[in-house]
C-alpha positions as CSV (number, residue, x, y, z in Angstrom):
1,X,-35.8,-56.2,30.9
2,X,-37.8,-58.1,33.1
3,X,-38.3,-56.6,36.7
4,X,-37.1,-59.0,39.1
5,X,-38.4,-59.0,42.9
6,X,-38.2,-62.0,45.3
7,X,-35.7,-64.7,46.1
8,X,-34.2,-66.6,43.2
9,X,-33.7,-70.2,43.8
10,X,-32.5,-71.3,40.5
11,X,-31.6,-75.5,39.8
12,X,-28.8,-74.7,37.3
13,X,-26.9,-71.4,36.8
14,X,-25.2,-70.6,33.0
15,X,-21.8,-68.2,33.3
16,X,-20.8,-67.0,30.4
17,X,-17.3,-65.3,30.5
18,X,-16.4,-64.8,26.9
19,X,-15.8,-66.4,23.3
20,X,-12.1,-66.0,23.3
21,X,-9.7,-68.3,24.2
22,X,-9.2,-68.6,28.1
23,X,-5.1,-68.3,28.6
24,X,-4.9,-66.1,31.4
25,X,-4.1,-67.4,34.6
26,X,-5.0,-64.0,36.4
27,X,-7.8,-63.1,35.1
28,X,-9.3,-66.7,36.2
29,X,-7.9,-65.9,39.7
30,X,-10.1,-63.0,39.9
31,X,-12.9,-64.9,39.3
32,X,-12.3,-67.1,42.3
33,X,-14.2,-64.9,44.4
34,X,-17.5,-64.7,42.5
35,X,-17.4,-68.2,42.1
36,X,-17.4,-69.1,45.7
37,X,-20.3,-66.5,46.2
38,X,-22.7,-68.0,43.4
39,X,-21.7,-71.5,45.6
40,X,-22.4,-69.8,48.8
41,X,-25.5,-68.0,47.7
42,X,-27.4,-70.6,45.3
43,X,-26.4,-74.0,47.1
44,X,-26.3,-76.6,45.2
45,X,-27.1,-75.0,42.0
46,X,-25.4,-76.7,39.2
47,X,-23.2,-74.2,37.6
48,X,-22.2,-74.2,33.9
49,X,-19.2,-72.2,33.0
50,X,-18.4,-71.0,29.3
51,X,-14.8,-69.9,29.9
52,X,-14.2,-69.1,26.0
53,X,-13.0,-71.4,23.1
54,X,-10.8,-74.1,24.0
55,X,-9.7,-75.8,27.4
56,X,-10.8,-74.0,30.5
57,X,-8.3,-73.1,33.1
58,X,-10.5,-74.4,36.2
59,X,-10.8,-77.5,34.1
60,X,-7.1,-77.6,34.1
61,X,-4.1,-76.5,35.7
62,X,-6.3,-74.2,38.0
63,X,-9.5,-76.8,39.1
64,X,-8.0,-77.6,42.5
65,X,-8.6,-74.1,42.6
66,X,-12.4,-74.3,42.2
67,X,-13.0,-76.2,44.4
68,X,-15.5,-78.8,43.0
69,X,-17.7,-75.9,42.2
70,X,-17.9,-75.8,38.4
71,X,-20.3,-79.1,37.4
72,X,-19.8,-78.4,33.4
73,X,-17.4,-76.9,31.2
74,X,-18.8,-75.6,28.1
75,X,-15.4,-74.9,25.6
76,X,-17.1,-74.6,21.9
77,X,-19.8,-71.5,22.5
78,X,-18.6,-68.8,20.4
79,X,-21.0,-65.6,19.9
80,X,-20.3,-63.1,17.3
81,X,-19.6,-59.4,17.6
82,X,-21.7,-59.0,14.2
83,X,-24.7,-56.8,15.2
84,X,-26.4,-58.9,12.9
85,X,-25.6,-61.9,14.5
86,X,-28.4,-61.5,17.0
87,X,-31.3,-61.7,14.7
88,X,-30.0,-65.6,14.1
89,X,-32.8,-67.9,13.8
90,X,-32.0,-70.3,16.3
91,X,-30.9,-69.0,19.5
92,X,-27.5,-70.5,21.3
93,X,-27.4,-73.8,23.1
94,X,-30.6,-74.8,21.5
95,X,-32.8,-77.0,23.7
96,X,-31.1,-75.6,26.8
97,X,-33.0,-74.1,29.7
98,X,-31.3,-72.2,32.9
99,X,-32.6,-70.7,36.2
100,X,-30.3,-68.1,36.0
101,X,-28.0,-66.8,33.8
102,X,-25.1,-64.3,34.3
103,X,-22.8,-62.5,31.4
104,X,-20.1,-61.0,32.8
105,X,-18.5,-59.4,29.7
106,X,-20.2,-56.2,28.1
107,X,-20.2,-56.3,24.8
108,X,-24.2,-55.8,23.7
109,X,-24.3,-58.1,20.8
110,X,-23.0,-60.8,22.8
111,X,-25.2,-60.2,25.8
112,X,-28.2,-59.8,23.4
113,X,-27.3,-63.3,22.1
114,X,-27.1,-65.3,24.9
115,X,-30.3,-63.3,26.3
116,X,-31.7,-65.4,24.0
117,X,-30.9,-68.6,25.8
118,X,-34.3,-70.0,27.4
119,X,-33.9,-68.1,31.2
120,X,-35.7,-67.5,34.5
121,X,-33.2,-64.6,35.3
122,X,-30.6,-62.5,33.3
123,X,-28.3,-60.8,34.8
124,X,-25.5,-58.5,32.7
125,X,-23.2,-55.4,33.6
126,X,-23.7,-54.7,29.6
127,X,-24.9,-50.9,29.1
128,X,-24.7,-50.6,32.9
129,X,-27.1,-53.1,33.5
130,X,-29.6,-52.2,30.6
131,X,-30.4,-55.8,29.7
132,X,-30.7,-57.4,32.6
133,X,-33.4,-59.0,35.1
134,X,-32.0,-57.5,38.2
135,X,-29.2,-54.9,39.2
136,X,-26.8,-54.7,41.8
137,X,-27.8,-53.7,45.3
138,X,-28.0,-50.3,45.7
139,X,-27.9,-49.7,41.5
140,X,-25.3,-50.2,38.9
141,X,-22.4,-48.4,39.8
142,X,-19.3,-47.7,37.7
143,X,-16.0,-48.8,38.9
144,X,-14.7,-51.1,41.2
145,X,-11.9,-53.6,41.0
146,X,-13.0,-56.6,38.7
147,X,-12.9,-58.7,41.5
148,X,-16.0,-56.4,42.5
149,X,-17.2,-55.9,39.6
150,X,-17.7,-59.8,39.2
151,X,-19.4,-59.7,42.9
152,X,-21.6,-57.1,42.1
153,X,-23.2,-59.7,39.0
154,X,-23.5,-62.4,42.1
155,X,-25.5,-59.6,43.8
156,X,-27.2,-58.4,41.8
157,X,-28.9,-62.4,41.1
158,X,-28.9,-63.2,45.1
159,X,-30.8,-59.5,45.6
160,X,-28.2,-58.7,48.4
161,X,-24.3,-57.8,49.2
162,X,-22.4,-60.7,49.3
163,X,-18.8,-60.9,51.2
164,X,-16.4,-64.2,50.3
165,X,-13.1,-64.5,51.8
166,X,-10.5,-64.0,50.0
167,X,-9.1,-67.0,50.6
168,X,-9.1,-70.0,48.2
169,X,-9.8,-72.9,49.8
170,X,-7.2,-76.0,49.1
171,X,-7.3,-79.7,50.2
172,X,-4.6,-80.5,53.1
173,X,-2.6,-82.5,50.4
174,X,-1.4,-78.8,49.0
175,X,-0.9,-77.0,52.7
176,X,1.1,-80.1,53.4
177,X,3.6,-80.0,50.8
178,X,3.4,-76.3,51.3
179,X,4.9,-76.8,54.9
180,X,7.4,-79.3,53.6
181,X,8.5,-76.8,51.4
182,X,8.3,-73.6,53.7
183,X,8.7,-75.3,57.5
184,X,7.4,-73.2,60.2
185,X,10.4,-71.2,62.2
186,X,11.8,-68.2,59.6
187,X,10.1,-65.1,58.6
188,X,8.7,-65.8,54.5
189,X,9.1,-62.7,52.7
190,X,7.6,-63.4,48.9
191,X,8.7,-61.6,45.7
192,X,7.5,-62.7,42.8
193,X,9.8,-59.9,39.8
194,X,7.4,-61.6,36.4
195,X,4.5,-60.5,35.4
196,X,3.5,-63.0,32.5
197,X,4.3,-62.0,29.0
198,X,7.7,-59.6,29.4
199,X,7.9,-55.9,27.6
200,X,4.4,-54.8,29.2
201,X,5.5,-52.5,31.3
202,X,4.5,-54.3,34.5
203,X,7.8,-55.5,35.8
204,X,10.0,-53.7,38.5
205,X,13.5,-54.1,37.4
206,X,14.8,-57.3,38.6
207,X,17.9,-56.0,40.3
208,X,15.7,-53.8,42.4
209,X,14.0,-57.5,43.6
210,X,17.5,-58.8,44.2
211,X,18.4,-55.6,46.2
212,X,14.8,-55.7,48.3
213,X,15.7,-59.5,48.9
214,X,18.7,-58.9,50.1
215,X,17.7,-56.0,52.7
216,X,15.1,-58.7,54.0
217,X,18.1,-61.3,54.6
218,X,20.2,-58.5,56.2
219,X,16.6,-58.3,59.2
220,X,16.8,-62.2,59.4
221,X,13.7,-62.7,57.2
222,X,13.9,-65.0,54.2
223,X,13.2,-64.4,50.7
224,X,10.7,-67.0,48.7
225,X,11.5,-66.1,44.8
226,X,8.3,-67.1,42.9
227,X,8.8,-67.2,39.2
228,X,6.8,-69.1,36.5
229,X,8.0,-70.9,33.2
230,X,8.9,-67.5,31.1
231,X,11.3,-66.6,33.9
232,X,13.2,-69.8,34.7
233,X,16.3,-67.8,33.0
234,X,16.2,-65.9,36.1
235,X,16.9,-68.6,38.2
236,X,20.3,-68.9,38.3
237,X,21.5,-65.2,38.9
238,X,19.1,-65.0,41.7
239,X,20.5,-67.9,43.5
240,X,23.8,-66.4,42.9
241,X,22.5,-63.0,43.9
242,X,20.5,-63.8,46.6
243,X,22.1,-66.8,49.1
244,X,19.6,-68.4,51.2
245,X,17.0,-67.4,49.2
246,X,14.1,-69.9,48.6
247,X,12.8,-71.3,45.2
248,X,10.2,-73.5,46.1
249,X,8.3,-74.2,43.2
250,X,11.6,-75.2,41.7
251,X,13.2,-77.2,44.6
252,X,10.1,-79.6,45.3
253,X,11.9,-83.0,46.2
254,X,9.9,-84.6,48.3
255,X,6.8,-83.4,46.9
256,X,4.2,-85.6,45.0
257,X,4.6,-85.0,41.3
258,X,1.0,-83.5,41.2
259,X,1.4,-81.3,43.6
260,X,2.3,-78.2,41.5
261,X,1.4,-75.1,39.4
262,X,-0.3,-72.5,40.2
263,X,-2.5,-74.2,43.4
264,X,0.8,-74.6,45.4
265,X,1.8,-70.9,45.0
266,X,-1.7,-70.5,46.6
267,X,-0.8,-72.9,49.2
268,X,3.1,-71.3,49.7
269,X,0.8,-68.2,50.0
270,X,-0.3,-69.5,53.5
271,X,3.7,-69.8,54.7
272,X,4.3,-66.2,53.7
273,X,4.1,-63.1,56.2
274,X,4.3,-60.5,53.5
275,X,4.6,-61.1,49.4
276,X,5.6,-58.5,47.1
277,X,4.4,-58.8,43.3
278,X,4.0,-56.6,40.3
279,X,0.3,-56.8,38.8
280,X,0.2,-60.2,37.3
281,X,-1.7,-63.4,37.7
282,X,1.2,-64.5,40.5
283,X,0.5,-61.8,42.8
284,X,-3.6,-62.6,42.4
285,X,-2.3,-66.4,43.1
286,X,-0.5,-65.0,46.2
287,X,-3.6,-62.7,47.4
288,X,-5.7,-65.4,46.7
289,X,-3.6,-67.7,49.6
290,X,-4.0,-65.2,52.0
291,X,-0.4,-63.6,51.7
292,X,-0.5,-59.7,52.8
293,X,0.4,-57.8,49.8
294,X,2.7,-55.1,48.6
295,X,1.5,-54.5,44.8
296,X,3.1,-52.6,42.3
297,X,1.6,-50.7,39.5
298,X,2.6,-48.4,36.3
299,X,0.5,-49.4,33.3
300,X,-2.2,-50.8,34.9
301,X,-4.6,-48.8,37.4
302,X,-4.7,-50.5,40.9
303,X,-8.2,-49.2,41.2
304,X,-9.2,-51.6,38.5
305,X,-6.7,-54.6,38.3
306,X,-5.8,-55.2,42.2
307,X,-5.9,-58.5,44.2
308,X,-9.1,-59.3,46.4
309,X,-7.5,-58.7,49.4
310,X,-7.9,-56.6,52.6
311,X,-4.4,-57.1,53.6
312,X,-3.2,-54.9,50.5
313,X,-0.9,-52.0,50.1
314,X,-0.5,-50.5,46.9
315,X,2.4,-48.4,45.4
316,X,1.6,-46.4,42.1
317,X,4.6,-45.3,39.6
318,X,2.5,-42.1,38.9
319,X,2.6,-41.6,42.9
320,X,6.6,-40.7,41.8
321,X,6.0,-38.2,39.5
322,X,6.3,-41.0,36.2
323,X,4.3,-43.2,34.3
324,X,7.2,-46.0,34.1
325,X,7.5,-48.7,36.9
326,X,11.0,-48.2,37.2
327,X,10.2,-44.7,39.0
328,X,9.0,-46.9,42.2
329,X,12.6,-46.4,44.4
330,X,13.5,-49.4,46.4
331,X,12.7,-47.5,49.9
332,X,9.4,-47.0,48.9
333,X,8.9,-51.0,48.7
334,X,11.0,-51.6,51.9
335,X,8.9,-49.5,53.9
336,X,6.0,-50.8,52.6
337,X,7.2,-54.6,53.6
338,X,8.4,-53.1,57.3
339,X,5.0,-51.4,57.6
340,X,3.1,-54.3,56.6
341,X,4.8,-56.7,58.4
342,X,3.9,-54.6,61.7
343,X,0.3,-54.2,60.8
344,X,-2.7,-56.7,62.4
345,X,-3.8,-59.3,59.5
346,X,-7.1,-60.1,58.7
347,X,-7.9,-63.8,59.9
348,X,-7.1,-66.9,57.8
């Protein structure tokens, strides 16, 4: 490890996520932040990301998302696990030179790898920091959410805390078909029951969602369902279940064709006074607008896996005396939606 001091002003950054293939809407949301911090704090840097094998999600149905701040996508960069593997002859990306690089997966043959990459500055959380150039502020720490954990890499390059918003910013096109969609007038309470792939132990039973959306009706607020392509079975019984309920990535007439996916649940974010979401890449979406959040945990830890938000209040299974989402009683989630509904909210 080289020691570091002094400002880094590098011309092109290299971010190297991982090898595998990058399908996970969530765990790119999470990234949004440190993204917009490497913009902030090296600007006009040109950034390359390696996402893993395969289309990139900023380069597709999430790039409205970044915002213009990604210059190259690089999809075919695959570094093996073999130990062996780093004792290669030629090192990766050959002829390839970078101001600063930053691995922000921890597997040591990997990191050793792409240490290998020509480099003014290396930055890594592998081994708690063991091969890189520079550490976070204040020392590697263990911990954090991976929202922070991801910051604390930015950090540790720019040689000083750094603070984004949590909100993503959007172009007026998608905050205008959000208002079309959600006018301004009712009380927008969101609830978003998936949580990606079913049977993973993340989902609060459904009917509980029907009966929280109907106890916001009965106080004259208005439930905004938000459910994604593996839950459009859903749609019916809830419109059933819930009248007056709102489905608007599903009712979008009026709305450009483009205008859709996961950008405009960031945008319907804006139109909501409180959301409520189980831990998946929807409620990160909704954080990510600037929605105040109710999150619900079981098998994941909210210590680890919750949205970057300030506006957050989360509700643990074990915090009921069981492992098993189902153990979070409906009160529990009302109050938490009265209670956060009365509390200040950081600016937007």
């Amino acid at each position: 490890m080289r020691a570091m001091k002094g400002d880094l002003s590098p011309d092109t950054i290299l971010v190297y996520v991982g090898s595998n293939p990058d399908d996970a809407i969530g765990e790119n949301v999470i990234k949004l932040p440190f993204l917009r911090a490497l913009g902030d704090a090296f600007t006009g840097a040109r950034i390359t990301w390696v996402a893993g094998l395969g289309p990139a999600q900023f380069d597709g149905p999430l790039k409205p998302l970044a915002g213009g701040l990604i210059d190259e996508f690089i999809t075919d960069l695959h570094l093996s696990d073999n130990p062996l593997a780093v004792f290669g002859i030629r090192p990766p990306l050959a002829g390839r030179r970078f101001g600063l690089i930053i691995d922000t997966q921890h597997l040591p043959t990997r990191t050793l790898r792409l240490r290998r990459v020509p480099h003014e500055c290396f930055v890594s959380p592998a081994w708690r920091y063991a091969f890189s150039d520079r550490k976070p502020p204040g020392g590697a720490r263990d911990g954090g959410t991976l929202a922070e954990r991801l910051l604390a890499l930015a950090a540790a390059a720019a040689g000083r805390p750094l603070r984004p918003s949590h909100i993503a910013p959007l172009s007026e096109a998608w905050h205008g078909a959000a208002r079309a969609l959600l006018p301004g007038g009712p009380v927008y309470v969101g609830l978003a029951p998936g949580a990606g792939r079913q049977g993973t132990g993340k989902c609060w039973p459904l009917e509980r969602f029907v009966a929280l959306a109907r106890d916001q009706s009965s106080k004259d607020r208005v439930p905004v369902f938000f459910l994604g392509p593996d839950e459009e079975n859903w749609l019916a019984d809830l419109r059933q279940g819930v009248p007056g309920a709102q489905f608007p990535e599903w009712e979008r007439a009026g709305v450009p064709g483009p205008i859709k996916g996961p950008p405009l649940v960031v945008a319907l974010a804006r139109r909501l006074a409180v959301a409520v979401a189980n831990c998946s890449g929807t409620g990160h979406l909704l954080a990510a607008g600037g929605a105040p959040m109710v999150s619900l945990f079981a098998s994941t830890d909210p210590a680890k896996f919750a949205p970057y938000t300030p506006d957050l209040t989360a509700i643990r299974a074990q915090d009921f005396g069981a492992d098993g989402i189902e153990a979070i009683p409906l009160d529990a989630v009302v109050g938490a939606v009265d209670s956060r509904l009365a509390a200040p909210q950081s600016p937007v």
